[in-house]
C-alpha positions in Angstrom: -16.9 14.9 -8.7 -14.0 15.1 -10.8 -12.4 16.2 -14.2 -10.0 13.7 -16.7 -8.1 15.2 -19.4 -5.1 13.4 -21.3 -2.3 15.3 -22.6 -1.0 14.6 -26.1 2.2 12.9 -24.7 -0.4 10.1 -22.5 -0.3 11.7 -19.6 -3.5 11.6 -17.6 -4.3 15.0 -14.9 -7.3 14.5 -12.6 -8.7 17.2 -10.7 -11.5 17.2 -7.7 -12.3 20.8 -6.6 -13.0 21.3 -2.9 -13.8 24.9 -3.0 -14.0 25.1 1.2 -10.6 24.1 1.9 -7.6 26.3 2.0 -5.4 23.8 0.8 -4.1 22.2 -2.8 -2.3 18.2 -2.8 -0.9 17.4 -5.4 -0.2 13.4 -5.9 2.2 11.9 -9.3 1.5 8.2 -9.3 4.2 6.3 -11.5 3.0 2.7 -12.4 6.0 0.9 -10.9 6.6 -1.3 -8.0 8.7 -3.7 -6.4 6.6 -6.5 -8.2 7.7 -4.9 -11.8 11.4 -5.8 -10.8 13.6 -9.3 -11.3 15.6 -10.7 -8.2 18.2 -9.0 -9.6 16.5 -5.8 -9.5 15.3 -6.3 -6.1 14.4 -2.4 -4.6 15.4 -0.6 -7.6 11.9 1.1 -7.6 12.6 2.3 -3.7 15.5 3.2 -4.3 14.8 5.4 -7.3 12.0 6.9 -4.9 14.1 7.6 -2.8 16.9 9.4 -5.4 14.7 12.2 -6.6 14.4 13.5 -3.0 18.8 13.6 -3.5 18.6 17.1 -6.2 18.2 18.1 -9.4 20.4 20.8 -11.3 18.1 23.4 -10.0 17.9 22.1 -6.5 21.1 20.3 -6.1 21.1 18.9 -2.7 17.8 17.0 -0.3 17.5 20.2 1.9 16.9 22.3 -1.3 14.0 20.2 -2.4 12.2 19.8 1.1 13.1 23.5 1.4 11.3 24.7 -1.1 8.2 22.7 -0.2 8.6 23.5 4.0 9.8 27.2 3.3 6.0 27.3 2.0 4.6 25.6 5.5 3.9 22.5 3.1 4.5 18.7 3.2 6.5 16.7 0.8 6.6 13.3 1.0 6.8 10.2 -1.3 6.5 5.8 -1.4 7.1 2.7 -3.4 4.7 0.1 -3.3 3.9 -3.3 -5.0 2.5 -1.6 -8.3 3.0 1.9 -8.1 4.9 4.7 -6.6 4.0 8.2 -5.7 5.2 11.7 -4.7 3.1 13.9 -2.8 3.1 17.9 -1.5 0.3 19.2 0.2 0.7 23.1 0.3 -1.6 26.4 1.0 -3.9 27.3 -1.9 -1.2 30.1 -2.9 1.4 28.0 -2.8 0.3 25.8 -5.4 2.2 26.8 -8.6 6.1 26.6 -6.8 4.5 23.4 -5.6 3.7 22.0 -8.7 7.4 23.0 -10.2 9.1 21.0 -7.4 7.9 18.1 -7.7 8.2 18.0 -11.7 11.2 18.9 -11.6 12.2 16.3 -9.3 10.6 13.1 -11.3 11.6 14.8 -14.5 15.5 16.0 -13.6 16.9 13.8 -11.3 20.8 14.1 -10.5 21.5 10.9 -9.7 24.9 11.6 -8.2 27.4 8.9 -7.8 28.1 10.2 -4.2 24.4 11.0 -3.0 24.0 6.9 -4.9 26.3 6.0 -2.0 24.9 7.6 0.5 21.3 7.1 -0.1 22.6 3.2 -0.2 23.5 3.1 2.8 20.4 5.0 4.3 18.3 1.9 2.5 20.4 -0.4 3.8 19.7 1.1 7.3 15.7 1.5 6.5 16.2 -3.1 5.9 18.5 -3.1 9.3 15.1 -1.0 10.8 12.6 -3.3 9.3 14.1 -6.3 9.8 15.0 -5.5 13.9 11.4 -4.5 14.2 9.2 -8.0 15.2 5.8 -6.2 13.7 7.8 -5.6 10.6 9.4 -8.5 10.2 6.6 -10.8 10.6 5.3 -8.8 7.9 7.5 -9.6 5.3 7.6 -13.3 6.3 3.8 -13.7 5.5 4.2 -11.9 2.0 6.7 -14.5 1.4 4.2 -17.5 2.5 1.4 -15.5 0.7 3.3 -15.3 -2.9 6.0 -17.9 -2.9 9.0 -17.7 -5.1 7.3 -14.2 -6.6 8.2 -10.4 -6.8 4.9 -9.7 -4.5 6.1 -11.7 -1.8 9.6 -10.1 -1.5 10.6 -7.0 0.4 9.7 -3.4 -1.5 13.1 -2.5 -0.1 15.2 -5.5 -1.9 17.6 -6.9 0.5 21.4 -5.5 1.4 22.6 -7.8 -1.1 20.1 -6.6 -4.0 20.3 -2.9 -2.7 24.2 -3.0 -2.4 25.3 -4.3 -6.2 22.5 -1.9 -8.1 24.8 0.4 -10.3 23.8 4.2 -11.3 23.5 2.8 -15.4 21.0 0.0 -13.9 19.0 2.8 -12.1 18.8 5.2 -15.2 17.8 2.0 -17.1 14.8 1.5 -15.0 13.9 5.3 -14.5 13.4 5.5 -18.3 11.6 2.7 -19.0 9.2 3.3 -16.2 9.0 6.9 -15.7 7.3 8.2 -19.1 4.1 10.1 -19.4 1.9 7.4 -20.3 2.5 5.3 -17.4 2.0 8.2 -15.1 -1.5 10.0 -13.2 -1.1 13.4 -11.6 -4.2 13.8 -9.5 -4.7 17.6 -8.0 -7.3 17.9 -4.8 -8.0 21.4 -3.6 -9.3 24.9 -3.9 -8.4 24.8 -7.6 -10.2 25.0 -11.1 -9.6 22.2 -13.4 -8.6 24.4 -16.6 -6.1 26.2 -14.4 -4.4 23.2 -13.5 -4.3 21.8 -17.2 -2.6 24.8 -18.2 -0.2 24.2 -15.6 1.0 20.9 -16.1 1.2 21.6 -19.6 3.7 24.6 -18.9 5.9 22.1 -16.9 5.2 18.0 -18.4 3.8 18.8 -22.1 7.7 17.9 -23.7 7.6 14.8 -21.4 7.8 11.8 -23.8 8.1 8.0 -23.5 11.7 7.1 -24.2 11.4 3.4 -24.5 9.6 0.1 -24.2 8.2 -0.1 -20.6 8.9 -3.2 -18.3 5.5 -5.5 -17.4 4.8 -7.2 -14.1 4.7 -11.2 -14.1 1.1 -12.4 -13.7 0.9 -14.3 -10.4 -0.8 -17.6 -10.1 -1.9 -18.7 -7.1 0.0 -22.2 -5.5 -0.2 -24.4 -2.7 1.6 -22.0 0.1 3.9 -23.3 2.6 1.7 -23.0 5.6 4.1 -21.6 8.4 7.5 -19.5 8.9 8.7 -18.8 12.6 12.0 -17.2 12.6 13.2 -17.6 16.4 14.2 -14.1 18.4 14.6 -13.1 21.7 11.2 -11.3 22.5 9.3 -10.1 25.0 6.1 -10.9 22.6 5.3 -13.0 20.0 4.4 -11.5 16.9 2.2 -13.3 14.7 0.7 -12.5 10.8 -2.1 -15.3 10.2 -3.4 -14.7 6.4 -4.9 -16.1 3.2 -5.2 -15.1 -0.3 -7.8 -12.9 -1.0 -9.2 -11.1 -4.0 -7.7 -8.8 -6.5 -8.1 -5.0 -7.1 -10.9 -6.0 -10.1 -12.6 -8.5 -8.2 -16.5 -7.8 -7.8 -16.2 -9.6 -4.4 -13.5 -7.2 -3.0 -16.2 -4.9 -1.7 -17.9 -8.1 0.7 -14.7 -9.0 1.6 -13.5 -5.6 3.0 -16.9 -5.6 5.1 -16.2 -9.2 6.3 -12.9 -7.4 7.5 -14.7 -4.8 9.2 -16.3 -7.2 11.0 -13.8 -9.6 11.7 -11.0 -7.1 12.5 -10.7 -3.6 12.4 -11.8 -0.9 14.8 -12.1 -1.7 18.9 -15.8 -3.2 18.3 -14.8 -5.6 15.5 -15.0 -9.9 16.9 -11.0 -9.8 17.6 -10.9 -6.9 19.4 -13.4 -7.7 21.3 -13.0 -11.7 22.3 -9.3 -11.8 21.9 -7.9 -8.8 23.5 -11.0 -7.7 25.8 -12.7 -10.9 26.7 -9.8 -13.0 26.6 -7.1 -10.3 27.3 -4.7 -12.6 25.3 -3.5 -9.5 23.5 -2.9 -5.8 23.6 -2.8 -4.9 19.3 -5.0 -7.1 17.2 -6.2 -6.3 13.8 -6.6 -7.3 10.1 -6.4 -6.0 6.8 -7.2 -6.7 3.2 -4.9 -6.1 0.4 -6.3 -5.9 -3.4 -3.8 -6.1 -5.9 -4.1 -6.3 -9.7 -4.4 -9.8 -9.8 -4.4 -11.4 -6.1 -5.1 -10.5 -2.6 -4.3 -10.7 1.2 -7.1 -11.3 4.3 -4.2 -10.8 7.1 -4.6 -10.8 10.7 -1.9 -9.4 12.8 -1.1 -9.8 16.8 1.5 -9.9 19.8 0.9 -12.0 22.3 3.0 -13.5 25.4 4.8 -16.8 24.2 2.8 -18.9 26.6 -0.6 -18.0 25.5 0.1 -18.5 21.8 -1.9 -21.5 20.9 -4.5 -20.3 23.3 -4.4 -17.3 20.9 -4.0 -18.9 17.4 -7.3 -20.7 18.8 -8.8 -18.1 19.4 -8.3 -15.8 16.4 -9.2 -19.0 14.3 -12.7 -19.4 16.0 -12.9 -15.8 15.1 -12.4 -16.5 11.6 -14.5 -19.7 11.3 -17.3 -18.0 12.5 -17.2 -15.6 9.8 -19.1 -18.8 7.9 -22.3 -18.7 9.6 -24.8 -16.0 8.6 -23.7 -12.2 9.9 -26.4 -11.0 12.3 -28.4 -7.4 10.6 -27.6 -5.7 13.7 -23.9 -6.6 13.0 -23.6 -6.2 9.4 -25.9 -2.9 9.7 -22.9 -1.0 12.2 -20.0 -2.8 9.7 -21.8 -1.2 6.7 -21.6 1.9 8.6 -18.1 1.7 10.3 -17.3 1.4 6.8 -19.1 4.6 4.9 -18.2 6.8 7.9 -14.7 6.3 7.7 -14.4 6.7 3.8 -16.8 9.6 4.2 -14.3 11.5 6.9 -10.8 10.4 4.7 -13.0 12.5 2.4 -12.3 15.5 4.2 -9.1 15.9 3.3 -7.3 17.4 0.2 -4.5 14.0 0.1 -6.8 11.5 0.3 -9.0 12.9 -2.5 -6.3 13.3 -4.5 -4.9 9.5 -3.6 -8.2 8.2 -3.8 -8.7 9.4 -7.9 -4.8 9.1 -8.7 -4.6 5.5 -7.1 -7.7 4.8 -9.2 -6.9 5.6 -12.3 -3.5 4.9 -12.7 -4.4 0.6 -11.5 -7.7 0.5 -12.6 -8.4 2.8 -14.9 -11.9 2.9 -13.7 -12.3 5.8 -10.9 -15.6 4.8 -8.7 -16.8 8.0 -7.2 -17.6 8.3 -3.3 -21.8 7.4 -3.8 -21.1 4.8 -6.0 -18.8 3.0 -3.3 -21.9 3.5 -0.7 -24.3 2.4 -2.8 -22.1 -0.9 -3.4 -21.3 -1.1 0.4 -25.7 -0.6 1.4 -26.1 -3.4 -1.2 -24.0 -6.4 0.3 -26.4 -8.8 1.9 -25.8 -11.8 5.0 -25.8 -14.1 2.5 -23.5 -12.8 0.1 -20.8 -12.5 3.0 -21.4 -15.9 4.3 -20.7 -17.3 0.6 -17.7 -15.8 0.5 -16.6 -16.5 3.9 -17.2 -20.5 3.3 -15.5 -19.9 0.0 -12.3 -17.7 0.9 -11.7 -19.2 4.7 -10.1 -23.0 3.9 -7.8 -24.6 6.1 -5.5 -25.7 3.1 -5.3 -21.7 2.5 -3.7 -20.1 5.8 -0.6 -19.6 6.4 1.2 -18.3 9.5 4.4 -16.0 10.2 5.7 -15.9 13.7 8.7 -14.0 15.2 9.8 -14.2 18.9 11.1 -17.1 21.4 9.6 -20.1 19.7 11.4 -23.1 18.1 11.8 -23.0 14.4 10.0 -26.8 14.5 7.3 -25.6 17.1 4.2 -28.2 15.8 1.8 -25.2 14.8 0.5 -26.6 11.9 -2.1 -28.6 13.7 -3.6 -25.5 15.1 -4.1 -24.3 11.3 -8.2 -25.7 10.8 -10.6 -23.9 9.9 
């Protein structure tokens, strides 16, 4: 259960009260991303992120801010996505109040100080160096960029040291008022609290927050023919691998069969890779796949490392996986997926953050917050069939795409393997 109220200004509070726990998380979800950017742009959204940990006039340096969070025995912590970004504290029930200061104070006064600009440049700049050294992250990035070609989602949320190193302090203030205004913002509160409390609160601190100016809008993507493989040659011990096809978007009514299919194709150490790819096969030691849901497209990904010798044997493999997700799901099978998938929302439930995410992350792309029974009774409803038609639908050869990193030839003939 949860509580909605909209402040004069547009900003929208929700509150979920969890009366046995001792502790309050407080989430502010600002609806901007990396897609919301131009090339130009590139990371801006991160970067601001990343700027109101730097100070504000009352806390004028980082170890001020996380002080005043940790000096309480609390968390801080914050992160840009595609479509939104978010700063989080979770904190002792008592501590909730100072909490709640800090982390206004920080979206709404940010210093933005030509020397902490610098500095916190050249930290992002090490955060790309990081990503793009790491093979699992790498590959990563590579299959957004075969996913959503010549688009905003298929770049980097961090820009690129180019992007990152020309953006100028009147560019970033630019952005942060255009985006950063009550109406395009969700605070979403989780805890030992009472929602009148908590509106009186954020009225004390956000009620003179207004929207400044028009706000930017993300370009629609429309879904083209991809460019079915990217292998960028390294000296590995593994081969790291993304295999993945568009999927469905945020809104999508089929979103819900297609997270089950994912259950059963990939996640947990029962799901069909696990078990024939890395324990019948032993092809592999991590194997796994995800869905992504965005407002207007998706991701099925399925990502691997695997010894350079037995990558076609693996690609193989994790392709038979996926083609047998076409035939019809046994009831046994789709019985324990149903429930891999209730249990695990069920205990996320159990904690003050996720709560909070799960409302704020809701309301702020959706507008439409689905509460925890509705989501089981959706899940208990999906039938063999239903997956199956989706499956036959989703999984086409013409659709996949694959990103590989490690010691194989940029012209290595893969796209043969690619049939589904």
């Amino acid at each position: 259960m949860y509580q909605k109220t909209t402040l004069n200004n547009g900003l929208r509070l929700i509150t979920a009260t969890i009366p046995h726990t001792r502790s309050v998380s407080i989430c502010i979800f600002i609806g901007t991303g990396s897609r919301y950017e131009t090339d130009v742009q590139a990371g801006i959204s991160h970067f601001i992120e990343h700027l109101c940990f730097r100070g504000t006039p009352k806390r004028p340096t980082a170890s001020d801010i996380s002080t005043a969070i940790e000096g309480l025995g609390g968390i801080l912590n914050g992160g840009t996505d595609k479509e939104l970004s978010v700063y989080w504290c979770k904190v002792a029930r008592p501590h909730f109040h100072p909490a709640l200061e800090v982390l206004t104070d920080m979206i709404l006064n940010p210093k933005f100080d030509p020397a902490d600009i610098e500095k916190e440049r050249q930290v992002i700049i090490e955060e790309i160096n990081m990503s793009n050294d790491a093979p699992p992250q790498r590959v990563a990035i590579l299959i957004d960029e075969l996913l959503w070609p010549r688009h905003p989602l298929g770049r980097d949320i961090a820009g690129s040291k180019k992007s990152v190193g020309t953006l100028s302090r009147d560019t970033m203030l630019g952005y942060l008022a255009s985006q950063y205004q009550p109406s395009n913002t969700v605070i979403s509160i989780a805890g030992d609290i009472r929602h009148q409390e908590i509106v009186t609160a954020v009225k004390r601190h956000l009620d003179h927050w207004t929207d400044r100016q028009p706000r930017y809008n993300y370009s629609a993507y429309v879904e083209r023919p991809v460019r079915q493989r990217h292998i960028e040659t390294r000296d590995t011990e593994q081969v790291h691998l993304c295999l993945a096809l568009p999927g469905l978007s945020l809104v999508h009514p089929g979103r819900f069969p297609l997270d089950l299919l994912n259950v059963v194709l990939g996640e947990g150490m029962s799901s069909r890779l696990f078990t024939e790819v890395r324990d019948k096969l032993g092809l592999v030691y991590s194997i796994g796949s995800f869905t992504d849901h965005l407002m207007d497209t998706g991701a099925l990904t399925i990502a691997a490392g695997v010894e350079p010798k037995n990558l076609r044997t693996a690609i193989q493999a994790i392709l038979e996986q996926l083609s047998r997700l076409k035939e019809r799901i046994p009831e046994s099978e789709l019985t324990k997926a149903k429930e891999f998938a209730k249990g695990h929302l069920l205990l996320r439930m159990e904690d003050s953050r996720s709560v909070a995410g799960w409302l704020g992350g809701q309301e702020l792309l959706t507008e439409r917050i689905l509460n925890i029974d509705e989501v089981l009774s959706i899940t208990d409803a999906i039938t063999a069939e239903e997956l199956t038609l989706l499956a036959q639908e989703l999984l086409v050869s013409d659709r996949l795409c694959l990103a590989i990193v490690g010691p194989v030839p940029s012209d290595e003939p893969l796209e043969e393997l690619l049939k589904l």
